[in-house]
C-alpha positions in Angstrom: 87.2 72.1 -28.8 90.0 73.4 -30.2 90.5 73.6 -34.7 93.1 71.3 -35.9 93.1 72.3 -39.7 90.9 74.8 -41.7 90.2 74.6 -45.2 87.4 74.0 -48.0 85.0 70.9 -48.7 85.1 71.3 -52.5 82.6 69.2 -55.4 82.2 70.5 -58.7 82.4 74.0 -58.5 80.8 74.0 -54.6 83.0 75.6 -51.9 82.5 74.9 -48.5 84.8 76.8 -46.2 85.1 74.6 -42.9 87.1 73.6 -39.3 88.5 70.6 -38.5 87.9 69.2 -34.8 88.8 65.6 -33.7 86.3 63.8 -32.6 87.1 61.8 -30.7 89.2 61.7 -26.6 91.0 59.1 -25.1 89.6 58.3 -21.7 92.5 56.0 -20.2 94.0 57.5 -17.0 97.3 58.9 -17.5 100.4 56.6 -16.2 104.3 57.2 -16.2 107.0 55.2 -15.8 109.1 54.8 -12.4 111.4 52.6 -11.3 110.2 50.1 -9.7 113.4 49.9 -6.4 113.1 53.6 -5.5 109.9 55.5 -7.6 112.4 57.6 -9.6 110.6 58.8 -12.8 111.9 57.2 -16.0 112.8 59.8 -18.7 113.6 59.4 -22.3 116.1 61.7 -24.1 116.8 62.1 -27.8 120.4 61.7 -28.0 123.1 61.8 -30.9 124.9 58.2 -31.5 127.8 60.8 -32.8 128.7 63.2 -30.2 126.0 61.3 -27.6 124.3 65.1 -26.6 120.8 65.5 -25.9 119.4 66.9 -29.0 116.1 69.5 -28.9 113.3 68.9 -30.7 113.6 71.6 -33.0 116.7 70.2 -34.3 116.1 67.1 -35.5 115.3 65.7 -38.9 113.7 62.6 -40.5 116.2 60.3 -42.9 115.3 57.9 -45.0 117.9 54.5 -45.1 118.0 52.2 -48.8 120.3 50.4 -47.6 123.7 51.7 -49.6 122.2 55.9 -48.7 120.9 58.0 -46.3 119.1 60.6 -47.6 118.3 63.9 -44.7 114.9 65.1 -45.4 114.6 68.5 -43.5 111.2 70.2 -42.6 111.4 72.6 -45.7 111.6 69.9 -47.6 108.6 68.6 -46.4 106.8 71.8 -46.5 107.5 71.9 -50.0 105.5 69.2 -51.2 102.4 69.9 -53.6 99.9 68.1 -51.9 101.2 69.4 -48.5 100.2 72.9 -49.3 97.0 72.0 -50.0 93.8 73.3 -47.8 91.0 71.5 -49.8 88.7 68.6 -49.2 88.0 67.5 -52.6 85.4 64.8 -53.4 86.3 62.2 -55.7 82.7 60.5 -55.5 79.3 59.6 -54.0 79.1 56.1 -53.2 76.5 53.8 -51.5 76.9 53.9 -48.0 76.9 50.2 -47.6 79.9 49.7 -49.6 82.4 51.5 -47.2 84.2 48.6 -45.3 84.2 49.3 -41.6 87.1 47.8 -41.7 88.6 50.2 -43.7 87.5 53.7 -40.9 90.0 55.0 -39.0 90.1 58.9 -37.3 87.3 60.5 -37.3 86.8 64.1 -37.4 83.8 67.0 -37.4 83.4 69.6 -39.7 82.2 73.2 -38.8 80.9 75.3 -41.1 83.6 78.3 -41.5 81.6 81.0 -43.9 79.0 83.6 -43.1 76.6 81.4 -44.1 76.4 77.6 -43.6 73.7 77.4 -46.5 76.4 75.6 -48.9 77.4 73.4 -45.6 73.3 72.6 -44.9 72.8 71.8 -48.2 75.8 69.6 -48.6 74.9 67.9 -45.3 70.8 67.2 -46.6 72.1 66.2 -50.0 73.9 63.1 -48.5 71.0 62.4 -46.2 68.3 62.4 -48.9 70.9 60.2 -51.2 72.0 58.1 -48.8 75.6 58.2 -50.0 78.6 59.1 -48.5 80.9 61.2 -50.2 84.7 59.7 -51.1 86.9 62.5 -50.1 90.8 62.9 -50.6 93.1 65.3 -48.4 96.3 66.0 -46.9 96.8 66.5 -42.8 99.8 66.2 -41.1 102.3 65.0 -44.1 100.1 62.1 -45.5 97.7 62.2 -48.2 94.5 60.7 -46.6 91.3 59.2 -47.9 87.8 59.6 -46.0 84.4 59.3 -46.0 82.5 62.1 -45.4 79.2 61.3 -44.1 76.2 62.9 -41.7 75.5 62.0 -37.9 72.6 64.4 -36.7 73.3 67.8 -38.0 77.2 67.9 -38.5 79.3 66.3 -41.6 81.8 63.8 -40.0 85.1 63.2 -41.9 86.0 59.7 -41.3 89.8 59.1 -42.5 90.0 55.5 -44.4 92.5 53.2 -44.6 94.5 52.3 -48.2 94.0 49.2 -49.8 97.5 48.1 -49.2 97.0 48.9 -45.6 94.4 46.2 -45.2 95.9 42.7 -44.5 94.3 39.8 -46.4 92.5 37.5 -43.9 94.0 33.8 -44.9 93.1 31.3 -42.7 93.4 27.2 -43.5 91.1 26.4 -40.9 88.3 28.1 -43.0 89.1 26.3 -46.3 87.7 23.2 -44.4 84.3 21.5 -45.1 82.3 22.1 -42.2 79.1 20.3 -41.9 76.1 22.9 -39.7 73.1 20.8 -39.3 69.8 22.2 -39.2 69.1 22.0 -35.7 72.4 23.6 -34.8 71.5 26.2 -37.3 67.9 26.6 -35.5 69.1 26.8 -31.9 72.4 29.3 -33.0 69.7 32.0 -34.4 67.4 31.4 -31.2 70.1 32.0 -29.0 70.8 35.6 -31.4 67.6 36.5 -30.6 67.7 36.5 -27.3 70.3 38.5 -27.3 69.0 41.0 -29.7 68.8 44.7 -28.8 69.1 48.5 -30.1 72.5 49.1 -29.9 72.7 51.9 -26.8 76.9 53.0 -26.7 75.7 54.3 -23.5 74.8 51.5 -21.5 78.5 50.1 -21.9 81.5 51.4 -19.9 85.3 50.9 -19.8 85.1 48.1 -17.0 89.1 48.3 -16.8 89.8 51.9 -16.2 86.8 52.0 -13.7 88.8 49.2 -11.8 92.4 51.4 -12.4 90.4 54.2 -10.8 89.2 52.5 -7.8 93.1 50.5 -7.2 94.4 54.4 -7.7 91.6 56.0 -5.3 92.7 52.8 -2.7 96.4 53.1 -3.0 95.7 56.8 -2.3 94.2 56.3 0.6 95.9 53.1 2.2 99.6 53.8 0.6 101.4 49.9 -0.1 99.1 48.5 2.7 96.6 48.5 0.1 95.3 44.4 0.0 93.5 44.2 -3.2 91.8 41.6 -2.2 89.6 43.4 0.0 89.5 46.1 -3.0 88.3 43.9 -5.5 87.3 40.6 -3.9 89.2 37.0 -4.8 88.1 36.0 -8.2 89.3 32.9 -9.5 88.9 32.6 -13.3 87.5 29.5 -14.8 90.0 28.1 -17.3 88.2 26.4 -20.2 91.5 26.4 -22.3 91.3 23.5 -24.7 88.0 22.0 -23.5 86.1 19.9 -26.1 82.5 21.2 -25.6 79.4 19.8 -27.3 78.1 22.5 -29.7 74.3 21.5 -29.5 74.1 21.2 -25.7 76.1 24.5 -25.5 74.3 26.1 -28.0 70.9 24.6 -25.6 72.2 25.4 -22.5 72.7 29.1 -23.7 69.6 29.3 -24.9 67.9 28.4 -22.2 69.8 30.4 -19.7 69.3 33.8 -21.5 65.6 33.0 -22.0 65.7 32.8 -17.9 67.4 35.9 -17.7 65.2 37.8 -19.6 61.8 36.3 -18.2 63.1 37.0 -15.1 63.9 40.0 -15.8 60.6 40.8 -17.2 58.9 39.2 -14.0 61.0 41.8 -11.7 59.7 44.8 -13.9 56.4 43.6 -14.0 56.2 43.9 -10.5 58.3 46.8 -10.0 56.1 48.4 -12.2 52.4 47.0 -11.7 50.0 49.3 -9.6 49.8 48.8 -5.6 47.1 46.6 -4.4 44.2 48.2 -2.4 44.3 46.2 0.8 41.7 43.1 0.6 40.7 44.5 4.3 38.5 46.9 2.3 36.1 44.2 0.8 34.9 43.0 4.4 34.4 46.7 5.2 32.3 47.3 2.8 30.4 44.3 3.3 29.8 45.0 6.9 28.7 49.2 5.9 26.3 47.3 4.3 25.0 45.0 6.7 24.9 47.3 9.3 22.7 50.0 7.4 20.7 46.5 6.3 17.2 45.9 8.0 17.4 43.1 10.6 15.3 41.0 8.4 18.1 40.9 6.2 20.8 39.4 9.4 17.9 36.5 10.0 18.2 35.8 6.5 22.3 35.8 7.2 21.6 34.0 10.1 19.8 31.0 8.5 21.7 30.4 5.7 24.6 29.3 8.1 22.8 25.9 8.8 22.9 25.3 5.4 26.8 26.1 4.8 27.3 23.4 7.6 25.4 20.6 6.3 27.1 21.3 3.5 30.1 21.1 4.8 29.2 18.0 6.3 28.3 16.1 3.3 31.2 16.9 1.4 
């Protein structure tokens, strides 16, 4: 991984010199555009509205339009902002962890200690475990001012960059002003049905279904060129359109229930007897039996012998 930004976690008079990695990767497969009549590449240029020439990079500015002025904002401008020379992480506050929205995390970020000796960064990271807070931190990257969370996962401090207040839409919804009636069977079969489904949340065990399917129509069009018939990549799949159905909520609610408490006893059934022990072969009683009778005296066989008279009357009067 390659540092981003480098500066200094700072609370009270505590400086803790550290690198900025992002952490986290997109893993979509990388498309460009064509067009579609001959497969010519689509490219975009940055070109003046004024003398219509393709303009470098390097030689465009930002502007800023109130309607009546433009105002040209050039990059020393920018750089020339307080808060943009900056290098420190300052802490504002420790604050429960449970009272950071997750609705409010956005980028996250790792922190590596950057000193000769990570003691102030250890003891930074152990004092948020042992507290179970998360520290409220403020900083600029990239010409914003950002807010973040800086909290633990394992043995590294992750900055997680939050969003403003303003930047978090009020949820208003007239549906939900409604006065909905739950009954207490509804209520009963809704959290049977949760725990059917409940589980230690394993990121692992979940994968990108689309991009494994992009793959495999890439990998096929590779191969087969426009003769590709994706039906015999994929297989016909007809989706079931439930658009606008009226269910009923207790026999759906039921019928889930019941079908995940199938899935997992069968489930269970097929590890029990993937996992249960191999069963000596019954052969092995009868061997044992006859070892035995034939190291018996032959007293013992008439004995045998004239019980079987018995077993047929038996038999008989059943």
């Amino acid at each position: 991984m390659r540092a981003i930004w480098k500066g200094a976690l700072t609370f009270g008079l505590v400086n803790v010199p550290v690198k900025v990695y992002s952490a986290t990767e997109d893993h979509d497969v990388s498309l460009h555009q064509v067009h579609s009549k001959d497969g010519g590449r689509i490219r975009y240029q940055r070109i003046c509205e004024i003398d219509g020439e393709v303009v470098p990079y390097q030689d465009i500015d930002k502007a800023y339009d109130d309607g009546d002025k433009t105002v040209v904002l050039t990059k020393e401008d920018f750089a020339a902002l307080p808060a943009e020379k900056s290098r420190e992480i300052d802490v504002v506050e420790f604050v429960p962890s449970d009272q950071v929205d997750l609705l409010t995390l956005d980028k996250a970020y790792y922190l590596e200690p950057d000193s000769a000796s990570p003691k102030a960064y250890v003891l930074l990271r152990k004092t948020l475990e042992q507290t179970d807070r998360t520290a409220i931190v403020r900083f600029s990257l990239r010409q914003k001012t950002r807010l973040a969370a800086l909290r633990v996962r394992g043995d590294v401090l992750v900055l997680q960059t939050l969003l403003w207040a303003d930047e978090v839409r009020e949820a208003a919804f007239p549906a939900l002003d409604e006065t909905v009636r739950i009954s207490a069977k509804e209520l009963e079969l809704s959290a049977s049905l949760v725990e059917s489904f409940a589980s230690d949340f394993d990121p692992s065990e979940f994968t990108d279904e689309y991009q494994e399917e992009l793959r495999t129509l890439i990998d096929a069009k590779l191969e087969k060129g426009d003769a590709l018939d994706t039906s015999e990549t994929f297989g016909d799949h007809e989706e079931e359109d439930t658009g606008g159905e009226v269910i009923d909520l207790m026999e759906a609610l039921r019928a889930s229930v019941e079908k995940s408490r199938a899935a997992r006893e069968g489930g269970a059934a097929s590890v029990k007897k993937d996992d249960a022990p191999a069963k000596k072969p019954a052969a092995k009683k009868p061997m044992a039996k006859s070892s035995a009778a034939a190291s018996s005296s032959k007293g013992d066989a008439k004995k045998s012998t004239a019980k079987k008279p018995a077993a047929k009357k038996t038999a008989k009067a059943s």
